[in-house]
C-alpha positions in Angstrom: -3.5 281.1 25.5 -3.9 284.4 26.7 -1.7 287.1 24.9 0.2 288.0 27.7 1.8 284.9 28.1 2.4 284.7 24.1 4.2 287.4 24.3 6.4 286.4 27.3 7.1 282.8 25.7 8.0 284.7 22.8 9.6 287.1 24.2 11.8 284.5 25.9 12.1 282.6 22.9 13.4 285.1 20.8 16.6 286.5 23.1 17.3 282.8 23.8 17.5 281.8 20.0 18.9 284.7 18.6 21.7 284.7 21.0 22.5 281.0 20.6 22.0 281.3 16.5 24.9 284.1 17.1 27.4 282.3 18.9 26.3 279.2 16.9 27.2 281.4 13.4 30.4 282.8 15.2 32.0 279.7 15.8 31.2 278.0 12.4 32.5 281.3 10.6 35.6 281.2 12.3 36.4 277.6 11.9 35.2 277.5 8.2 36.6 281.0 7.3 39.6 281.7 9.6 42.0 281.8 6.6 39.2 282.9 3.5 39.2 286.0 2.0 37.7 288.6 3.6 34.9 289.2 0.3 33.9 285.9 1.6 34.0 286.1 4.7 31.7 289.3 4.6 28.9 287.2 2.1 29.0 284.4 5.0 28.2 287.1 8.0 26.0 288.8 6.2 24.0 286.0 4.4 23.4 284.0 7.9 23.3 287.7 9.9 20.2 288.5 7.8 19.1 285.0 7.7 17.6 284.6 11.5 15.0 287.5 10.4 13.0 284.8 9.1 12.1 282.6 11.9 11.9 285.9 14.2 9.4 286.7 12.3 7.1 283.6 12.5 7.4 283.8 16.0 6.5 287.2 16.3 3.3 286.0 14.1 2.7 283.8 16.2 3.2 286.4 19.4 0.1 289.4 17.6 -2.2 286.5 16.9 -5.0 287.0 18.6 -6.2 284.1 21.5 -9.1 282.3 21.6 
């Protein structure tokens, strides 16, 4: 696949998930957390706020690898 194209599928990809992965965390914090503390409510945010760096990155391993 030529690079170009990775990088636009990617591209895509990546707003698309990221976006729904934050409205997807959103809505389970504040059903889950609505009446927590806010200590704990600031570990959950921040746990799955840091957490989507890891597939991100995969994908953008997968963008820079070079074509056939």
């Amino acid at each position: 696949m030529p690079p170009r194209i990775k990088k636009l599928i990617g591209t895509v990809a990546l707003v698309i998930g990221v976006s729904l992965y934050a409205l997807i965390v959103m809505f389970v914090g504040q059903l889950k957390l609505a009446g927590a503390h806010p200590a704990a409510q600031l570990a959950f945010f921040a746990f799955f706020g840091l957490i989507w760096v890891i597939p991100a990155g995969l994908l953008i391993r997968w963008m820079e690898r070079p074509g056939r």
